[in-house]
C-alpha positions in Angstrom: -47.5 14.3 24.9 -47.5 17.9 23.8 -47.9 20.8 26.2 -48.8 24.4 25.1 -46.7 26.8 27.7 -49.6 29.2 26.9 -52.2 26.7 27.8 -50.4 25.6 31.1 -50.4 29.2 32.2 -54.3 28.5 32.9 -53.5 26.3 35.4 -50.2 27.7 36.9 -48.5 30.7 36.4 -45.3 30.1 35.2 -44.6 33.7 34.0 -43.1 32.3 30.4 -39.6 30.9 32.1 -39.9 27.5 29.5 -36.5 26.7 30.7 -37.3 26.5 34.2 -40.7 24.5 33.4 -38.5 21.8 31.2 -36.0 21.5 34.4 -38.8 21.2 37.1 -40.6 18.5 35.0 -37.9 16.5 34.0 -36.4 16.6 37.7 -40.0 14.8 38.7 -39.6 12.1 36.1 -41.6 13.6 33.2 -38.7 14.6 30.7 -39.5 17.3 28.3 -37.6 15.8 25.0 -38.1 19.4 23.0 -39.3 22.3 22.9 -40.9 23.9 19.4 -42.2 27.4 18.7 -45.9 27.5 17.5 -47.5 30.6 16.8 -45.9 32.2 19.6 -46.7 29.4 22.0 -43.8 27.3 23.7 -44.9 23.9 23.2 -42.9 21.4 25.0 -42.9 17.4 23.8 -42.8 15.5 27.2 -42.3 12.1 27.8 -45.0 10.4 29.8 -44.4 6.9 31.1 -47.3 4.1 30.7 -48.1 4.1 34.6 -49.1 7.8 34.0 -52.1 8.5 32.2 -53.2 10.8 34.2 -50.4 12.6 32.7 -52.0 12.7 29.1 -53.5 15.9 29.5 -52.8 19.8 30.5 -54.1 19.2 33.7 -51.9 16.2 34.8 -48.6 18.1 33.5 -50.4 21.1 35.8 -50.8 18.9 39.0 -47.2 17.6 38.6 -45.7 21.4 37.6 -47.6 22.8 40.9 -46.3 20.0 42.9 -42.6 20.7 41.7 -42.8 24.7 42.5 -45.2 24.2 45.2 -47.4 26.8 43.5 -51.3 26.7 43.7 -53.3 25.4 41.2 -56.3 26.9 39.4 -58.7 24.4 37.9 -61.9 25.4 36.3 -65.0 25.8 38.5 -66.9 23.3 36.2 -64.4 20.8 36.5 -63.3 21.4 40.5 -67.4 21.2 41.5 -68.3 17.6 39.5 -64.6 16.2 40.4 -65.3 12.7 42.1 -69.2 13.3 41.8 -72.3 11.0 40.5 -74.7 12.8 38.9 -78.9 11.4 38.9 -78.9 8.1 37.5 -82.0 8.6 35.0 -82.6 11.7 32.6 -83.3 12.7 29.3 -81.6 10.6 27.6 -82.4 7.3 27.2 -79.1 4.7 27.8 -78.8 1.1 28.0 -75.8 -0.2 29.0 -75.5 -4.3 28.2 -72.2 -5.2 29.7 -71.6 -2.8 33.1 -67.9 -4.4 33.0 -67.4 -2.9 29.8 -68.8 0.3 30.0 -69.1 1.3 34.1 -70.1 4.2 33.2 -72.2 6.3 30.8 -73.3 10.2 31.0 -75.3 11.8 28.5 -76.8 14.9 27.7 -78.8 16.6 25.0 -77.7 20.6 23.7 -80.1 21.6 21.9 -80.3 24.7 19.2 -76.0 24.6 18.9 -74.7 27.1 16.2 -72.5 25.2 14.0 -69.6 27.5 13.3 -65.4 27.7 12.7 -63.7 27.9 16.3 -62.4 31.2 17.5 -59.1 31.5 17.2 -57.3 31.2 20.4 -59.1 27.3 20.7 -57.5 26.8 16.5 -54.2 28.1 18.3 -54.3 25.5 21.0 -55.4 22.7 19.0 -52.8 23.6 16.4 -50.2 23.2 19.1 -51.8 20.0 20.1 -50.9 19.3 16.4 -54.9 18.6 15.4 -56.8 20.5 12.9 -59.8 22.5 13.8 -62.8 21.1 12.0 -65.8 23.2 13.7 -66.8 24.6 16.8 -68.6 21.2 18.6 -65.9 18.9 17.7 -62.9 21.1 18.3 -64.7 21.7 21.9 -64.6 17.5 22.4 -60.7 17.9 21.8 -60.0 20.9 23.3 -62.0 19.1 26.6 -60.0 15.9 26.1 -56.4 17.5 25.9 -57.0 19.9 28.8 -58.8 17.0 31.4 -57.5 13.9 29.7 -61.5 12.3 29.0 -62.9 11.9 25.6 -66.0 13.1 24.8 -67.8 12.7 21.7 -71.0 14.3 20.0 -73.5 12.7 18.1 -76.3 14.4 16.0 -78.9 13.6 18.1 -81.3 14.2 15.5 -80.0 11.1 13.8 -80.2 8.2 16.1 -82.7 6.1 15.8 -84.9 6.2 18.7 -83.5 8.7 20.2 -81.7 6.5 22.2 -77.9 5.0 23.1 -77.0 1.4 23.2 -73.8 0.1 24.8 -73.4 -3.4 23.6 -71.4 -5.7 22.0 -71.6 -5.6 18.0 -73.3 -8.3 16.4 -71.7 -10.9 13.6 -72.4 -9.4 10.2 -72.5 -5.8 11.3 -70.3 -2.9 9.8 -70.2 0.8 10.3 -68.4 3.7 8.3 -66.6 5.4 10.6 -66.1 8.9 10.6 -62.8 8.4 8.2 -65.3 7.3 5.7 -63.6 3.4 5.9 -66.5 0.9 6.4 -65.4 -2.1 9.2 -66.4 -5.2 10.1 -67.3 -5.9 13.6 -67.4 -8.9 15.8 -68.8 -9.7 19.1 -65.3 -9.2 20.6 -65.9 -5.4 19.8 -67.9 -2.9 21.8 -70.1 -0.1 20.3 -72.0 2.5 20.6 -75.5 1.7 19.0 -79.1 3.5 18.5 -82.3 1.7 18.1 -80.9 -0.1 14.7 -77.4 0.0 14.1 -73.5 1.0 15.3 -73.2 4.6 15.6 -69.3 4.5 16.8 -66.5 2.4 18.3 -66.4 2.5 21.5 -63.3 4.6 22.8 -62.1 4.8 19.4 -63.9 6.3 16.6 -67.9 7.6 15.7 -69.4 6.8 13.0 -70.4 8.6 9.9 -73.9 8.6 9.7 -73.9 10.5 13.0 -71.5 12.8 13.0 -71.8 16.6 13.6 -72.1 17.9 10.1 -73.3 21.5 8.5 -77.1 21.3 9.3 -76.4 20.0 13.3 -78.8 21.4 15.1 -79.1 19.1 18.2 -76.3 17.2 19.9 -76.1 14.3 22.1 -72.7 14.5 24.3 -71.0 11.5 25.1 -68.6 10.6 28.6 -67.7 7.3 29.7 -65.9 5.1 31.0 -64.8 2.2 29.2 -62.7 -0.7 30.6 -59.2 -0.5 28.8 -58.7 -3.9 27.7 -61.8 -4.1 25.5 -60.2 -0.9 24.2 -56.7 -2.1 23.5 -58.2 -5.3 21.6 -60.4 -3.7 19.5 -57.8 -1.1 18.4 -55.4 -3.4 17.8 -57.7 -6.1 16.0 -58.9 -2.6 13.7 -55.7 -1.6 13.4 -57.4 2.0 14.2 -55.9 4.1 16.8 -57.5 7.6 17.7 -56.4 10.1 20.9 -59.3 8.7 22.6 -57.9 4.9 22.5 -54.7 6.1 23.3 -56.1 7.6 26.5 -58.6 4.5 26.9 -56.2 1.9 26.9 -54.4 2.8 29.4 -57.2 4.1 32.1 -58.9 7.4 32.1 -59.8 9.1 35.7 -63.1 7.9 36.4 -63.3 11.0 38.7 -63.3 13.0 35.9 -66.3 11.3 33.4 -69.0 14.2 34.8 -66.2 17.1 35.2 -65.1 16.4 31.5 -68.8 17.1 30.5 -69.3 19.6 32.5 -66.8 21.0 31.5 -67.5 20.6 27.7 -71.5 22.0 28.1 -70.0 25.3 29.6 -67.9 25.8 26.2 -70.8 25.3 24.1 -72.6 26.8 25.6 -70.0 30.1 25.6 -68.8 29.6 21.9 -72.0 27.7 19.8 -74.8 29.1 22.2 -76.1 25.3 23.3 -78.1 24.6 25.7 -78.4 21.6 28.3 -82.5 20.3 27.4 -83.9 18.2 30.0 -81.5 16.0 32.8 -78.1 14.9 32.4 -78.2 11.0 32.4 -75.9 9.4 34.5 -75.5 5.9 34.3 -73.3 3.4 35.4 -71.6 2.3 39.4 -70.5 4.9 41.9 -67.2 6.5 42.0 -64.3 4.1 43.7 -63.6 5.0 46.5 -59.9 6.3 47.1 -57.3 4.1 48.1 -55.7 3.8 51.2 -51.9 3.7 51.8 -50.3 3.3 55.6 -46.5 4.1 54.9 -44.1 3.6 58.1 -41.2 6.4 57.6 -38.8 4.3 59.0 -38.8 2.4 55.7 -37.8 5.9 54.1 -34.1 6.4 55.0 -33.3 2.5 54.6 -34.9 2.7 50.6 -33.8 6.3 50.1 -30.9 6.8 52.4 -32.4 10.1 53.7 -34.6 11.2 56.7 -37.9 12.7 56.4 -40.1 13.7 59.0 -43.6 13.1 59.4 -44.8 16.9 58.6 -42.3 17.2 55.9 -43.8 13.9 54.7 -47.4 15.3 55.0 -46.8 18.7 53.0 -44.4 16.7 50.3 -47.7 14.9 50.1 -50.1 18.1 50.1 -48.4 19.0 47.2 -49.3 16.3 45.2 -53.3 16.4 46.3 -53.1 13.6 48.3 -54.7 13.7 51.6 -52.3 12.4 54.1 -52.5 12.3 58.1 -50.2 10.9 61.6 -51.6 7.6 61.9 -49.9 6.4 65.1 -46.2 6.4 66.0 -44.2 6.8 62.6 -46.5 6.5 60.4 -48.6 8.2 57.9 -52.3 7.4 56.3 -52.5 8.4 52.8 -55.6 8.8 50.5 -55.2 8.8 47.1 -56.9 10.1 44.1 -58.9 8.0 40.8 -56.9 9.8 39.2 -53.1 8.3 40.5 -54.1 4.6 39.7 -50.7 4.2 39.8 -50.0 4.1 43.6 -50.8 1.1 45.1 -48.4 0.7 47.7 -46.2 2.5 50.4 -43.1 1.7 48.0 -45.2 3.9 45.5 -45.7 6.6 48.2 -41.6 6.6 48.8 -41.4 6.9 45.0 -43.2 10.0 45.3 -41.1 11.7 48.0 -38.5 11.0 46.4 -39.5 13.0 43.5 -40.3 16.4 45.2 -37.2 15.9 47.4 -35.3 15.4 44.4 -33.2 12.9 43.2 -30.0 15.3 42.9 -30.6 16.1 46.8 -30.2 12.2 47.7 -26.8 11.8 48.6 -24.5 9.6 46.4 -22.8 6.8 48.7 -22.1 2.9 48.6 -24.8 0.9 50.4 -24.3 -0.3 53.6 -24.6 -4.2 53.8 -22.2 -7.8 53.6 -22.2 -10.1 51.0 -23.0 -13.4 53.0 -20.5 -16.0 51.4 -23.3 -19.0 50.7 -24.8 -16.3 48.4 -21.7 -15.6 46.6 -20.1 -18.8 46.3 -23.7 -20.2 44.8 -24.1 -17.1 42.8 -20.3 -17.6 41.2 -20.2 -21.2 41.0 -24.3 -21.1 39.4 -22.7 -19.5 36.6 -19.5 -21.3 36.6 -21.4 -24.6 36.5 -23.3 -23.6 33.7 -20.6 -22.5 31.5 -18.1 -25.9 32.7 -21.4 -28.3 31.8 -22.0 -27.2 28.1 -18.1 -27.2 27.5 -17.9 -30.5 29.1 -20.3 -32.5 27.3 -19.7 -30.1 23.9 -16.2 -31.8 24.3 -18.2 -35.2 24.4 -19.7 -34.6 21.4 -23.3 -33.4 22.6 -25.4 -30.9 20.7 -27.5 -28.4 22.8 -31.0 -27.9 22.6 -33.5 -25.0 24.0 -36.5 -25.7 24.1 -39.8 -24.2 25.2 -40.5 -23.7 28.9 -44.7 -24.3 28.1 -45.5 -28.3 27.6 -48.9 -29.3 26.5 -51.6 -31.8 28.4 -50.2 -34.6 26.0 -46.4 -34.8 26.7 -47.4 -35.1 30.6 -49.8 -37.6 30.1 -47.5 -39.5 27.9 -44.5 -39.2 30.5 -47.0 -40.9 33.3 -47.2 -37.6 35.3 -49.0 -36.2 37.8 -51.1 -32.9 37.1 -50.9 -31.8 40.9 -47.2 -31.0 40.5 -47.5 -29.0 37.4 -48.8 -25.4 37.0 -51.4 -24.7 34.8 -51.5 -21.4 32.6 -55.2 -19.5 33.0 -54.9 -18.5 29.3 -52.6 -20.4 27.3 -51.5 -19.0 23.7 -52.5 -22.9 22.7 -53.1 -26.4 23.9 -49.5 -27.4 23.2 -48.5 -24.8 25.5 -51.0 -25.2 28.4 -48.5 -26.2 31.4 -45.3 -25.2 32.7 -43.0 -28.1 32.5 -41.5 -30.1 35.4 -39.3 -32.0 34.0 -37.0 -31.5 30.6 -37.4 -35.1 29.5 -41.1 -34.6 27.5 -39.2 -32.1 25.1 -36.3 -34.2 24.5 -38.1 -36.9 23.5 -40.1 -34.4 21.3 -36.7 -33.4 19.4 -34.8 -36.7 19.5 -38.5 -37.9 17.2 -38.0 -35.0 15.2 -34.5 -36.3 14.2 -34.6 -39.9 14.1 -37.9 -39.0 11.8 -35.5 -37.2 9.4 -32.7 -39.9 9.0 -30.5 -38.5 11.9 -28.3 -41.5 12.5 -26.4 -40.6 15.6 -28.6 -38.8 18.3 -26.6 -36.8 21.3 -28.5 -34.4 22.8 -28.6 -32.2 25.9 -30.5 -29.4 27.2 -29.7 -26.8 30.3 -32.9 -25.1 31.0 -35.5 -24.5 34.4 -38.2 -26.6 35.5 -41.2 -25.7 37.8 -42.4 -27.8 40.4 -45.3 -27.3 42.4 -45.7 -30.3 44.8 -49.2 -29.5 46.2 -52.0 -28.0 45.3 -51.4 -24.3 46.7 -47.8 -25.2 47.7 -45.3 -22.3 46.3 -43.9 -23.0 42.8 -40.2 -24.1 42.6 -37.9 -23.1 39.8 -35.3 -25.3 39.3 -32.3 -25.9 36.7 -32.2 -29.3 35.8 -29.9 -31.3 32.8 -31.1 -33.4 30.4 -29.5 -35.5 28.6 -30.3 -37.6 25.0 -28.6 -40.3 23.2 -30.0 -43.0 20.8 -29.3 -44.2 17.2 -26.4 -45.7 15.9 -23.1 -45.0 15.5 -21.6 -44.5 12.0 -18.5 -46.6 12.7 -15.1 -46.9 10.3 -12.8 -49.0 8.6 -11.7 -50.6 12.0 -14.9 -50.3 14.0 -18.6 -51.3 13.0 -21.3 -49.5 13.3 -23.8 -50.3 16.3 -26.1 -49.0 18.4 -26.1 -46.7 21.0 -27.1 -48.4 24.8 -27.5 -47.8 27.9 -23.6 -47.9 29.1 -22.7 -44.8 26.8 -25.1 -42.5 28.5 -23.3 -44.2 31.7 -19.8 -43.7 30.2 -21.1 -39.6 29.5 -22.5 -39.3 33.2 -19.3 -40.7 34.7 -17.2 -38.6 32.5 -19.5 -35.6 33.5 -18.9 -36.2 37.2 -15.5 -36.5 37.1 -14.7 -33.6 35.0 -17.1 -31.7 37.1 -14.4 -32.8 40.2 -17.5 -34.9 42.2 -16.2 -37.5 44.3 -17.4 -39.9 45.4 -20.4 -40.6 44.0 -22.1 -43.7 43.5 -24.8 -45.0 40.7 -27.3 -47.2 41.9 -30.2 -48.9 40.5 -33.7 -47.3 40.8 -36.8 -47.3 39.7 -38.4 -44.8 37.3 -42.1 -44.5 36.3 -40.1 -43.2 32.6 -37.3 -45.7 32.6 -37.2 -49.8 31.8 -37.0 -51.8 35.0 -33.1 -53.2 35.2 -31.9 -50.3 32.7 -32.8 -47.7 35.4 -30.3 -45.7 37.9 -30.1 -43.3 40.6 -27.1 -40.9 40.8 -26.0 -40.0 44.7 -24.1 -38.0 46.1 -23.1 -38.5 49.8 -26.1 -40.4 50.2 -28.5 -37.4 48.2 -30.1 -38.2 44.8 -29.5 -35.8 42.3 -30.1 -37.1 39.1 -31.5 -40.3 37.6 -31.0 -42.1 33.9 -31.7 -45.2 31.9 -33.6 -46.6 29.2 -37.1 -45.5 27.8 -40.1 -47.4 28.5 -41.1 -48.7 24.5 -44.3 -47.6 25.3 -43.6 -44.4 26.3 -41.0 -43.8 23.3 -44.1 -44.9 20.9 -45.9 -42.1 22.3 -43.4 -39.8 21.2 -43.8 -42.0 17.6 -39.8 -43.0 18.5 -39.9 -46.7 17.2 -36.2 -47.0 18.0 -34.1 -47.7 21.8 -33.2 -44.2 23.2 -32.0 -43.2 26.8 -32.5 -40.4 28.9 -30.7 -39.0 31.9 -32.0 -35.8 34.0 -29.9 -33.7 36.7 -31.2 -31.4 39.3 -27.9 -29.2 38.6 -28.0 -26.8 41.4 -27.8 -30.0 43.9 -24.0 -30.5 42.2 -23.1 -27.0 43.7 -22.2 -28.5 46.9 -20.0 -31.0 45.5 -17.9 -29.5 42.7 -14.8 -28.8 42.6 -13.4 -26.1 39.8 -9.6 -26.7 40.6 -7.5 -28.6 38.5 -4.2 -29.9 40.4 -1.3 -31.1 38.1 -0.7 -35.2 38.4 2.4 -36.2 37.6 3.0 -39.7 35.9 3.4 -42.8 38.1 7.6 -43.2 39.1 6.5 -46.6 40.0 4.9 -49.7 37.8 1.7 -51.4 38.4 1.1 -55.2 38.5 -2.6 -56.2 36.8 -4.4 -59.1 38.4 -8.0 -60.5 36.5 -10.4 -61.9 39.3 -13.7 -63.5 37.9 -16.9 -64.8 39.5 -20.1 -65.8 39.6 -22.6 -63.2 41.7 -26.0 -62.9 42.2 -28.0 -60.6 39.5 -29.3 -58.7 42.3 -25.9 -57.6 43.4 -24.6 -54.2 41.7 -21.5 -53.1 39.8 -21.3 -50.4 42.7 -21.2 -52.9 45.2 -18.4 -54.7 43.9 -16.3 -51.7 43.3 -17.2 -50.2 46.6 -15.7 -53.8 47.9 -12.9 -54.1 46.0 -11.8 -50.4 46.6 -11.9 -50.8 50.2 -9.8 -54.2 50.5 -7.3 -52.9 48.1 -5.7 -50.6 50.9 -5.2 -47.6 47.9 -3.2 -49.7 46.0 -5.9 -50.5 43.4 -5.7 -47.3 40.9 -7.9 -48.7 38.2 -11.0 -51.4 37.6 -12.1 -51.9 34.3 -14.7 -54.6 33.8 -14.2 -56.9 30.5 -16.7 -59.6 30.7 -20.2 -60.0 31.5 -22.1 -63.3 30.3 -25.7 -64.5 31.5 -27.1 -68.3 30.1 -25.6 -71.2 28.7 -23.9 -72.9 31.9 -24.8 -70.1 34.4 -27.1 -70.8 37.0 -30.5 -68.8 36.7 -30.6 -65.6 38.6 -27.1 -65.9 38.6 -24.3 -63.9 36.3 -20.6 -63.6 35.3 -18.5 -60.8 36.0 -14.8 -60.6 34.9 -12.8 -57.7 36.0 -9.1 -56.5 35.7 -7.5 -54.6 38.8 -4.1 -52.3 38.3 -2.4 -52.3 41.4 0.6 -49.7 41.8 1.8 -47.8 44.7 3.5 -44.5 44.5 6.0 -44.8 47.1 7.4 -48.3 46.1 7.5 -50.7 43.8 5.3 -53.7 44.3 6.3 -57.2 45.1 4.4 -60.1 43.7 3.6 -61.8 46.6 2.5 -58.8 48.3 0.3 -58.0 45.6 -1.1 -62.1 45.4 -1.7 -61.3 49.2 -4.2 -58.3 49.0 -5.7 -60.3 45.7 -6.4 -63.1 48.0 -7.6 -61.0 50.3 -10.2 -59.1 48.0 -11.4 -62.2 46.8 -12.1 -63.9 50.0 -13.9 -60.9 50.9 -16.2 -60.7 47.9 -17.3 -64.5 48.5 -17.8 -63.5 52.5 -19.8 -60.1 52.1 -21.3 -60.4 49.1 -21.8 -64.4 48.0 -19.5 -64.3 44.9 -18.2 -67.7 43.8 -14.6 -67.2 42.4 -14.0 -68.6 39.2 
């Protein structure tokens, strides 16, 4: 945004010190980048942030500069009397607005017998610092209004519309108008115009259109002031690719204080430089002004966000300043009214924001923030991350590829999972359908890429993914966001000259999780069998932890794989990662090798198929006394001489002690032992 020194000194008199301007300015958040000389004119570039718009404009940097010196302001009579005001709803010009949430609000008025004419040249000086050339007296007077209040105007030869009448409606399809660039467009419903009795005579916000426009032989001018709701703006300019200072200003919210000052303002300088005059009533149509907002800010909340005191009076006048009506409002606090024009403040946070500005931020005193660290919250936070990093080395080292993967699912990959809708959040306007829900689980999206590679001859398929979930578990409840692990193997191997190849089951995604867990340093933890509405019934399990589940895995349901077009067997696992925080452990103690030898005993039997491999090991861990160091299972047969509902298990225990060296006998004892127990708890017949 430029600013003309010269120009400014309407407003405020800052007796030519640019230095001092640039410092005040950029001390209040509005940085002046540069400073050029312009026909004798300081113009300063300033930097206005996007929450500002009331900025874009030589009164906003005024309000601000006044507020910062704690000078007085001098605004135009024309523009101080109509500030905030509603003029008579009907007049002499006749408006229809279509659409009063596109357009809220619409003043017109006719000047009639205008002498077209070049400007004079202090208003060519001040657009020139502006950087816009002068084109005649009408039009310059539109810009000249727009830079100094921050509302476009336009004017349109009223002499050409057709019916003598203005239109605010959506364009129609087919319809085009040559804008005043002399580029015809093509216009959509999506796009709102300004029309007469027949056609488009301008963009709304944006541009006018060439059969209108104030030319030579103007003798009669319609002026234009609205109000136009900035989103239609920003889509149309963007769709156009046509940007204008009037859409720049648009798009980002005008004052609507200001529509009847602006062109107020604008009829006194015709009236003073072309010799127009207002014919008939102003029409003023659209809703009433919004009412200001109101703020209640407790001081106390000052000192603990700033870290300074400020009193209720100092408060008030800090306020004052910035033309915001503020008053005591009970014990420690303070009621503040603002302005349309600060859309901007919305809360007492906003109101803080503020103080601290005319304080000044080089006044607040620099010192370290007084609060503790509670240890939950820094363990988690440290271990969060560690976790992270220590999961994607671990299963990296396992040979597992990463994936990332969107966090939007679409209607199809819940409904193919079998989920519920009511735990999923729905986006109110998704980009697409495939990106219409956030996703709860990370096991719709694998499936998605494991398809996309068996589909292109990928043999050997290990997958995982580290990414966040959202859960919502009612309708209404608060959404959760979670970090969850998936893992996803299928295929086959390629094997070699010693091994053939074969295909991937359901015990090497249970070899990866056990490896997982015990690199991770969990223990205990037990894997049990449970049911999933995504996994096979028998190929399903339930990872615990002390008794919480964290995590299940097992084999795809065919059916839901086929969904996916996955023809082939793959497994799944999912983890809720943050509930392994509790349970890892990051340090690695040295283990020396065993001083003492072991003694391997085989024990086979015949068990129930409803007993579990983590009920056997849970047995024969606790009769082994600590001496059993390893179980590895080597058989498992079901049919031909095996009782129905009935299977064989063989499994091979290492016993070894490391303070002595085992006996035989004393070894056959605890053997005995174990086995009698496995018949008496848990039904086996020994073999």
């Amino acid at each position: 945004m430029r600013v003309s020194l010269d120009w400014l000194n309407d407003f405020i008199t800052v007796k030519g010190d640019v230095n001092k301007v640039q410092h005040s300015l950029t001390m209040i958040g509005l940085e002046v980048t540069s400073i050029l000389d312009i026909e004798d004119d300081k113009v300063m570039d300033i930097e206005v942030t996007p929450n500002r718009p009331d900025c874009l404009c030589i009164l906003g940097i005024a309000r601000e500069l006044a507020a910062a010196l704690n000078k007085p302001l001098k605004i135009p009579l024309s523009i101080s009397k109509n500030i905030m005001k509603k003029g008579r709803g009907g007049g002499s010009v006749k408006i229809e607005v279509s659409n009063k949430k596109d357009c809220s609000r619409y003043i017109g008025c006719i000047l009639k017998n205008v002498k077209l004419s070049p400007s004079p040249g202090w208003l060519v000086s001040r657009l020139n610092a502006m950087g816009v050339r002068s084109i005649n007296n009408i039009v310059d007077i539109t810009n000249y209004t727009l830079f100094e209040t921050g509302q476009p105007l336009h004017a349109f030869d009223f002499d050409k519309l057709e019916g003598k009448k203005i239109i605010v409606r959506r364009a129609k399809n087919g319809e085009d108008i040559v804008t005043i660039d002399g580029v015809k467009r093509e216009l959509d419903p999506s796009i709102l115009v300004i029309a007469d009795a027949k056609k488009p005579v301008a963009i709304a916000g944006i541009m006018g259109g060439k059969d209108t426009e104030i030319a030579s032989d103007t003798k009669n001018i319609l002026l234009e002031s609205a109000y136009f709701e900035p989103n239609i703006i920003r889509k149309t300019q963007r769709k156009l690719g046509l940007a204008s200072e009037s859409s720049y200003r648009f798009e980002r919210g005008v004052d609507p204080g200001m529509v009847l000052s602006a062109s107020a303002r604008a009829q006194e300088l015709i009236r003073e430089i072309a010799s127009g005059r207002v014919s008939g009533k102003i029409s003023d149509i659209g809703t009433k002004i919004s009412v200001t907002k109101e703020i209640l800010l407790s001081l106390d909340e000052i000192p603990r966000i700033l870290g300074i005191e400020i009193s209720s009076q100092k408060a008030i006048d800090f306020f004052k300043r910035l033309s915001l009506f503020a008053a005591k409002k009970g014990k420690g606090k303070v009621l503040v009214r603002t302005p349309s024009y600060r859309q901007d403040l919305e809360r007492d946070i906003d109101l803080i924001e503020e103080l601290a500005r005319l304080y000044g931020y080089d006044k607040v005193p620099a010192k370290i923030p007084r609060f503790t660290i509670q240890k939950t919250y820094e363990e988690e936070k440290k271990e969060s991350t560690n976790l992270e990093k220590e999961a994607k080395r671990i299963l990296s080292s396992l040979g597992m590829n990463e994936i990332v993967t969107y966090t939007l699912t679409s209607r199809f990959s819940i409904e193919a999972l079998g989920g519920s809708f009511d735990e999923v959040i729905r986006l109110k306007n998704p980009l697409s359908s495939n990106q219409e829900f956030m996703r709860a689980s990370l096991a719709s999206e694998m499936l998605e890429v494991i398809s996309w590679n068996l589909n292109r001859g990928n043999t050997l398929i290990q997958l995982f993914e580290l990414n966040k979930v959202y859960l919502k578990r009612s309708p209404g409840a608060e959404i959760q966001e979670k970090l969850n692990l998936c893992l996803g193997v299928g295929g086959t191997t390629s094997g070699n000259w010693k091994e053939k190849a074969r295909e991937i089951d359901f015990f090497d995604l249970k070899g990866i999780m056990e490896l997982f867990l015990t690199s991770l340093g969990i223990k205990p933890y037990a894997i049990d069998e449970g049911e999933s509405f995504i996994f096979k019934e028998g190929m399903s399990s339930h990872i615990k932890i002390e008794g919480e589940t964290i995590g299940a895995f097992g084999k795809v349901k065919p059916e839901i794989a086929r969904k996916f077009d996955i023809k082939q067997n793959v497994y799944l696992a999912e983890i809720y990662l943050e509930g392994l925080l509790r349970h890892v452990n990051f340090q690695r103690r040295f283990t020396p090798l065993p001083r003492y030898p072991s003694i391997k005993r085989d024990v086979s039997m015949i068990i129930d198929d409803s007993v579990t491999s983590s009920n056997i090991l849970e047995v024969l861990r606790q009769e082994s006394k600590g001496l059993v160091k390893a179980i590895k299972v080597f058989d498992v047969y079901k049919g031909h001489q095996i009782q129905q509902g009935k299977k064989s298990l063989a499994y091979t225990l290492e016993y070894r002690s490391d303070e002595k060296t085992l006996k035989d006998e004393e070894v056959g004892q605890i053997h005995k032992n174990i086995q009698e127990v496995l018949v008496k708890k848990l039904g086996a017949e020994i073999r």
